[in-house]
C-alpha positions in Angstrom: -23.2 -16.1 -42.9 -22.7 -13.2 -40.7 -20.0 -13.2 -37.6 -19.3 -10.7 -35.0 -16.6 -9.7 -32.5 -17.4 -7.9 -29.9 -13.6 -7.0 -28.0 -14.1 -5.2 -24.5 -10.1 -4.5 -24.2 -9.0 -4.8 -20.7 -12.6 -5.6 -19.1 -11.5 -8.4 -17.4 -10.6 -7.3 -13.5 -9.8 -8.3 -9.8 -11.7 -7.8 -7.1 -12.1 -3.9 -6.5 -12.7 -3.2 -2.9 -14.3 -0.2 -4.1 -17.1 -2.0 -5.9 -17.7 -4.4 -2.9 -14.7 -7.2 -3.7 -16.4 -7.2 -7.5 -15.0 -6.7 -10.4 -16.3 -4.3 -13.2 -18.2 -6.9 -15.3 -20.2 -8.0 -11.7 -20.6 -4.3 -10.7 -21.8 -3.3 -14.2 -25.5 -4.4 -15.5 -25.2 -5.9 -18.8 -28.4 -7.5 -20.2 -27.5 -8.4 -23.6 -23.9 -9.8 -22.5 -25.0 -12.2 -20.3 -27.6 -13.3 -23.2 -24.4 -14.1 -24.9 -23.1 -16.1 -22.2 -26.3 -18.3 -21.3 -27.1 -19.1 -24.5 -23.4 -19.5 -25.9 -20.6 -21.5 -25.5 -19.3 -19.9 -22.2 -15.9 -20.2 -20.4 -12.2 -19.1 -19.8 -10.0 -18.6 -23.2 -6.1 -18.0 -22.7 -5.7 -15.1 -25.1 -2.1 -14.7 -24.2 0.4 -17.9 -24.8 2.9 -18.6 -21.6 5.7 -17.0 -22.0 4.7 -13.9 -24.2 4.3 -10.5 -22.8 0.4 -9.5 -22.1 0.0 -6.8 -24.6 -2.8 -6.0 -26.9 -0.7 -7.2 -29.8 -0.6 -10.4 -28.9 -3.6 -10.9 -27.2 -5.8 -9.4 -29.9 -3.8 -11.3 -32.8 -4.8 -14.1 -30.8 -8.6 -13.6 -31.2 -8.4 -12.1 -34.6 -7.3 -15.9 -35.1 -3.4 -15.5 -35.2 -1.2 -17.7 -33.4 1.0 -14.9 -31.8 4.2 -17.7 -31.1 3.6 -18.3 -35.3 2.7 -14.9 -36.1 3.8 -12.1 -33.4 7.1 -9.8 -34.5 6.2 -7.2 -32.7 4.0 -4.5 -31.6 5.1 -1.1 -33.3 5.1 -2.6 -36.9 1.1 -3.1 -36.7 0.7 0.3 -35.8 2.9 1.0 -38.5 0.6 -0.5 -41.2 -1.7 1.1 -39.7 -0.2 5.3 -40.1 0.8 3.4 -44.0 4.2 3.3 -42.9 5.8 1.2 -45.8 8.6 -1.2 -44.5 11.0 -3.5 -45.9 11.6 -6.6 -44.4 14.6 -5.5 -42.8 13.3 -2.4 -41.1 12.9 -2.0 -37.2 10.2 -0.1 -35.6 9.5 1.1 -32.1 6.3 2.7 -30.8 7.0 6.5 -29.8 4.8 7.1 -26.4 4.6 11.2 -26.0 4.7 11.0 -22.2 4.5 13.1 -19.5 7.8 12.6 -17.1 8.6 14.3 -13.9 12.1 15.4 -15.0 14.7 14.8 -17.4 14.7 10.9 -18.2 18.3 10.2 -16.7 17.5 11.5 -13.3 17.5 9.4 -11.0 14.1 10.7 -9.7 12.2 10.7 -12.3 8.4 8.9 -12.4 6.5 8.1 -15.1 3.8 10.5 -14.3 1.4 10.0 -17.8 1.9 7.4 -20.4 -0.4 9.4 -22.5 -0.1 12.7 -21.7 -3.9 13.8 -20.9 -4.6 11.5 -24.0 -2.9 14.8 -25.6 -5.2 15.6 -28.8 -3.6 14.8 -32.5 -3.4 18.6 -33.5 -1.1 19.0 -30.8 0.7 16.0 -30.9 1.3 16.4 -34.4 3.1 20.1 -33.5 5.4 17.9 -31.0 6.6 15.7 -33.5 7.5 18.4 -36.0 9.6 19.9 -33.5 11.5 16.8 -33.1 12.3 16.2 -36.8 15.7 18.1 -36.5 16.6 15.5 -33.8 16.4 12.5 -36.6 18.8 14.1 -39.0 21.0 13.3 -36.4 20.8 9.7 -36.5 21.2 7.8 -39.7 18.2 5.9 -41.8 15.9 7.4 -39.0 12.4 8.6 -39.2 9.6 9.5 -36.9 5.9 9.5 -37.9 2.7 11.0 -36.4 0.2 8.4 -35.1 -2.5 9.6 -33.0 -2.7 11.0 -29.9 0.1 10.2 -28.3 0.7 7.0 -29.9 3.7 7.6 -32.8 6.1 5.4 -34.6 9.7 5.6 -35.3 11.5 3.8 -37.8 15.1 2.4 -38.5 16.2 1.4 -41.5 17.8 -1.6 -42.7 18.8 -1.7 -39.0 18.9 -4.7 -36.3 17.0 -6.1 -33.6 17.3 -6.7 -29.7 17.0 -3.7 -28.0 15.3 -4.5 -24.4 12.4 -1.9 -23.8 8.9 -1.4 -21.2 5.9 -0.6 -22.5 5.2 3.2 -20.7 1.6 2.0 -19.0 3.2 -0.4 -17.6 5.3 1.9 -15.3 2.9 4.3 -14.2 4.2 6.1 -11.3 7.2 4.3 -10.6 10.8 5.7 -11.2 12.1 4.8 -14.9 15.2 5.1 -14.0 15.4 0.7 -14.1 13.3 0.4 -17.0 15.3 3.1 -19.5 16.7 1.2 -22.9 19.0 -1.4 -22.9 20.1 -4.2 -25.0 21.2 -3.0 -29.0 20.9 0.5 -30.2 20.1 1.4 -26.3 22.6 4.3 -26.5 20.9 5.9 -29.3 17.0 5.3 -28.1 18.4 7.1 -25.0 20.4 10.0 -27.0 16.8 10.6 -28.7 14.6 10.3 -25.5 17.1 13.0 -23.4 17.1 15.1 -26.2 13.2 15.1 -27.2 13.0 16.4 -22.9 15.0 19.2 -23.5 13.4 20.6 -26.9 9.3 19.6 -25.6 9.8 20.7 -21.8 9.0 24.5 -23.1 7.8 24.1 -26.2 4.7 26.7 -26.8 2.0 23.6 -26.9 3.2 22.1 -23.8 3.5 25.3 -21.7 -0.6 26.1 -23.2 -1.8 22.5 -22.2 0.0 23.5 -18.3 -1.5 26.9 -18.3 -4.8 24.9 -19.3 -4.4 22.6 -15.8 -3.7 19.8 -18.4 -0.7 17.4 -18.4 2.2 18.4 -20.9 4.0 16.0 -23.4 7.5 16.3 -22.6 9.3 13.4 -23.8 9.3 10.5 -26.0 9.3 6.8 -24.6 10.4 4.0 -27.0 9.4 0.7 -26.9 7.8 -2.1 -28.6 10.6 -3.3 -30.9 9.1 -5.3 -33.9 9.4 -5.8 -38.1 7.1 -6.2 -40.2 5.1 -9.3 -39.8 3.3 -11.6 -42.4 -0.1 -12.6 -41.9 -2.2 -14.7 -44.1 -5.0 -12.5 -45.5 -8.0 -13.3 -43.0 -10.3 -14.5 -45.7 -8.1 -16.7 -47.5 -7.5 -18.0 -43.7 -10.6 -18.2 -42.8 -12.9 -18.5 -45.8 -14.5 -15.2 -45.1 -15.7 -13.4 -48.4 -15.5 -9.7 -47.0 -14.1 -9.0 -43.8 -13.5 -5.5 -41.7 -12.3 -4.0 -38.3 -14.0 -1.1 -36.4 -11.6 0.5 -33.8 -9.8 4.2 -32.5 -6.5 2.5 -32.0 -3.6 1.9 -34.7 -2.9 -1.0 -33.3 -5.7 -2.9 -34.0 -6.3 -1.1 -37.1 -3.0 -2.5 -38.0 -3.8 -5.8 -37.4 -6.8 -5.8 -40.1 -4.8 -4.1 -42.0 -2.4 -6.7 -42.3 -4.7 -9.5 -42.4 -6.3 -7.7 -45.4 -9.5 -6.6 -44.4 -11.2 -3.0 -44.6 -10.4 -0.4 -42.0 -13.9 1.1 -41.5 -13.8 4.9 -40.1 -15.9 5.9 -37.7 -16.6 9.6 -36.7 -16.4 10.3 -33.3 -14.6 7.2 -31.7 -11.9 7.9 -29.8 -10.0 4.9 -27.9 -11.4 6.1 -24.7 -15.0 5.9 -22.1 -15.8 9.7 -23.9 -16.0 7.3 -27.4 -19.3 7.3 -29.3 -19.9 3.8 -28.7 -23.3 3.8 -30.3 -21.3 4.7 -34.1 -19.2 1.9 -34.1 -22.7 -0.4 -33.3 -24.6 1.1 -36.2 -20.8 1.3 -38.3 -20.9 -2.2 -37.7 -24.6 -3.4 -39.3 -24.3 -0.7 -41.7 -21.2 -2.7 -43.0 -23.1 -6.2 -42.6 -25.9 -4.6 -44.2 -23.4 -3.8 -47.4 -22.1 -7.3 -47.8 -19.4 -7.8 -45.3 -19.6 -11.4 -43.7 -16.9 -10.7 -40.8 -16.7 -7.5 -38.4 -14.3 -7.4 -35.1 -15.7 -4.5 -33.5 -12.7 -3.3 -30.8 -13.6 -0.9 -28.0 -11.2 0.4 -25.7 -12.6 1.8 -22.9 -12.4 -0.4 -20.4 -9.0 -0.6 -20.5 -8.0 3.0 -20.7 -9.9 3.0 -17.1 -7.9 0.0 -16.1 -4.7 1.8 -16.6 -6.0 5.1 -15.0 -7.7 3.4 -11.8 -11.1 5.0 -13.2 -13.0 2.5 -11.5 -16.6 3.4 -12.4 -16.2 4.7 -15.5 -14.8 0.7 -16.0 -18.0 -0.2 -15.4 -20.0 2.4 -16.7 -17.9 1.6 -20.6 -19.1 -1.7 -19.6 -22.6 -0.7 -19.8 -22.4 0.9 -23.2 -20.8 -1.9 -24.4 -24.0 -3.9 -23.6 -26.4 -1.2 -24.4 -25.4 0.8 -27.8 -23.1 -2.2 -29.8 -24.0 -5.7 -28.3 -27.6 -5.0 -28.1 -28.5 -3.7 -31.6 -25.8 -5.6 -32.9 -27.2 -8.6 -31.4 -30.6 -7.1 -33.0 -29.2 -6.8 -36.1 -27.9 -10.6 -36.3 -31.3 -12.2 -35.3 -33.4 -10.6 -38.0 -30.8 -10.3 -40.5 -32.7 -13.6 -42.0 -28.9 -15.5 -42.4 -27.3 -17.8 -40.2 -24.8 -15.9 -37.9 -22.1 -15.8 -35.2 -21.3 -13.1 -32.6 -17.8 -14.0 -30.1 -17.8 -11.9 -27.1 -14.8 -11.6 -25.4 -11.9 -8.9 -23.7 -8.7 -9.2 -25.0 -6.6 -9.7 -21.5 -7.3 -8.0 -17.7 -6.3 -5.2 -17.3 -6.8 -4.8 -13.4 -7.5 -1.6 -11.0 -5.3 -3.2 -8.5 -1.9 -3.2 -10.8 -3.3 -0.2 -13.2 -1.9 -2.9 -16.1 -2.4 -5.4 -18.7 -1.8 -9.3 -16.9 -1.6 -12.8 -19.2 -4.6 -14.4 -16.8 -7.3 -16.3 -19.0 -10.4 -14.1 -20.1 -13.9 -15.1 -20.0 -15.6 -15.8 -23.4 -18.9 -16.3 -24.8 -19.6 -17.7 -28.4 -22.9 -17.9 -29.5 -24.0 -19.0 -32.6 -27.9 -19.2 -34.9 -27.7 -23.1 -35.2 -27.1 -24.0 -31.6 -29.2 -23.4 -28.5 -27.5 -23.4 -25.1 -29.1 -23.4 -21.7 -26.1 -22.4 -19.3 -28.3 -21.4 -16.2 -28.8 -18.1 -14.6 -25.5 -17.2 -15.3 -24.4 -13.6 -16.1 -21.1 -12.7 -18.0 -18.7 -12.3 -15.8 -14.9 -14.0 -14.1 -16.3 -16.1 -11.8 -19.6 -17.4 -13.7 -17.3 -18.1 -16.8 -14.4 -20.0 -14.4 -17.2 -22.2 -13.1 -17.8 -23.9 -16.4 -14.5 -25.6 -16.2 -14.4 -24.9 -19.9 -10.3 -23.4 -21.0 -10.0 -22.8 -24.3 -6.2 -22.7 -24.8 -4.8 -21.0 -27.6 -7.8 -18.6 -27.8 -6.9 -18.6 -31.9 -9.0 -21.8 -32.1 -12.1 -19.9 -31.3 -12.2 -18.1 -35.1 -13.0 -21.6 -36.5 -15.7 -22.4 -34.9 -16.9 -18.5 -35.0 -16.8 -18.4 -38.5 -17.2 -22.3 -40.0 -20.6 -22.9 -42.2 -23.5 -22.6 -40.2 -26.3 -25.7 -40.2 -29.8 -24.2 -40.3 -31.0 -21.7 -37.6 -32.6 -22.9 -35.0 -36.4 -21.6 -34.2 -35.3 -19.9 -30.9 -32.4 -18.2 -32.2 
């Protein structure tokens, strides 16, 4: 049996005035996804327990089938698996941001100008964490590795946890003042994040990417506190022979990683709407084609435009999504002559309004080669999914039924 995630990260919307009071997936045209939806099981899932912040940690552990109140210890050690960071049990990791602040971090009037610094490339970002290697020899059992982009980790050793932190995109344009460390080790997160302003505000890469009209990288922002977690391999879990994840992001790369399946790399994805959408698509049934049974294919996009306000090109990510992964992947699955699954889904909202992730329930649409559904004329969007009355709450039960044996295919399907 073949099964299929399709994970629009941060698709899910408001309102936009701009669009007409519609949100992206009602201003966007999307053919194949509303196949999905009238001819699947369709409805809301809650892909982020009460309680728990609305990251993509948690909410993507959730669909990949993890309970995140049984499984969740944080964000940064995922992406840690992910850059094959090796960690002992008592290790504590933080996701480095290279951010873009107005002035030094202890001013009172500074503003969280970029979260990701122009979505600063690797090669450069790579420079910036050199130059802030002396900076660790001044802290003991410390170490800072290069991610991508502007997405790093640093690591403590042997060292506690508690430290009370705010994810960067979550703050864009507001003073940070309020939302600096606190809680254990705040003094030294703080030391390191003044520090990394003074040695990056000039440094030679920053002062090109300004003369270039492009936003520098002049500080590090810490957050996402976390060790490292223990998840049951995804195929023992789930019965799954092979399994792999397709995405840009270390995060989610982490996450299969961690669950034990293959990392597939894709040339020319990116983790934002200039992606090559199409490659992950074909990535995708070239892997099915090779003998993998399971593929969560993660895109993006969508939610890099929610955190920038870039409405239309929300929608427009939208419409690749449908056209050049769902479509031949959907394709793919029909005439691959076994029985199959394909879960459509975004992981949480991530909303133009509030230019940020919220915990609000997500629409869904499961459709599977032994079971024929007539929903109606309904498309894939918020408001046709919340009209089916159907919650599924934890969105971790949905793998189950995704991936359990299939009975034989219908005719139609």
């Amino acid at each position: 049996m073949k099964s299929v995630v399709i994970l629009c990260d941060g698709a899910a919307d408001r309102p936009i005035p701009e669009l007409g009071n519609r949100t992206a997936f009602e201003a966007a045209d999307h053919p194949t996804l509303d196949h999905i939806a009238r001819h699947g099981v369709f409805g809301l899932t809650r892909t982020v327990p009460h309680g728990m912040p609305p990251g993509s940690d948690t909410a993507n552990l959730s669909v990949f089938g993890y309970d995140p109140t049984v499984y969740y210890t944080g964000r940064s050690p995922l992406e840690a698996a992910s850059i094959g960071i090796p960690l002992e049990l008592d290790d504590v990791t933080y996701r480095c941001n290279l951010v873009m602040l107005s002035s030094n971090p202890t001013d009172p009037e500074a503003i969280m100008a970029d979260y990701s610094s122009g979505e600063i490339t690797t090669v450069e970002a790579a420079q910036l964490v050199e130059a802030l290697q002396p900076l660790m020899k001044e802290y003991t059992d410390t170490e800072l590795h290069t991610g991508v982009s502007y997405r790093h980790c640093l690591v403590l050793r042997h060292a506690d946890t508690g430290a009370e932190l705010t994810p960067p995109h979550d703050i864009s344009g507001r003073k940070i003042v309020p939302y600096l460390p606190k809680g254990i080790h705040a003094d030294m997160l703080l030391d390191m994040m003044e520090k990394s302003y003074s040695l990056l505000k000039n440094h030679p890469v920053n002062l090109d990417r300004t003369a270039r009209g492009l936003n520098p990288a002049n500080c590090m922002w810490l957050w996402g506190e976390g060790r490292k977690p223990d998840l049951t391999p995804f195929c023992e879990k789930y019965g799954v022979a092979k399994s792999a994840v397709i995405s840009a992001v270390d995060l989610i790369q982490g996450i299969g990683l961690c669950a034990g399946m293959e990392r597939l790399q894709v040339e020319g994805i990116t983790g934002n709407y200039h992606t090559d959408f199409s490659a992950k698509g074909r990535a995708a049934i070239e892997a099915m084609k090779n003998g993998c049974d399971f593929v969560y294919i993660h895109v993006e996009a969508p939610d890099e435009c929610g955190h920038h306000g870039e409405i239309h090109e929300k929608a427009w990510s939208i419409e690749q999504i449908d056209k050049q992964i769902a479509a031949p992947v959907l394709d793919y699955l029909k005439n691959c002559g076994q029985p199959w699954s394909l879960l459509l889904t975004p992981d949480h909202p991530t909303p133009i309004e509030v230019l940020t992730h919220t915990p609000d329930p997500v629409p869904f649409a499961l459709l599977r080669s032994d079971t024929f559904i007539d929903n109606g004329p309904v498309r894939f969007t918020e408001a046709h999914a919340a009209a089916t009355d159907l919650l599924v709450d934890p969105a971790c039960m949905l793998m189950a039924d995704l991936v359990r044996p299939s009975a034989p295919m219908t005719e139609k399907e």
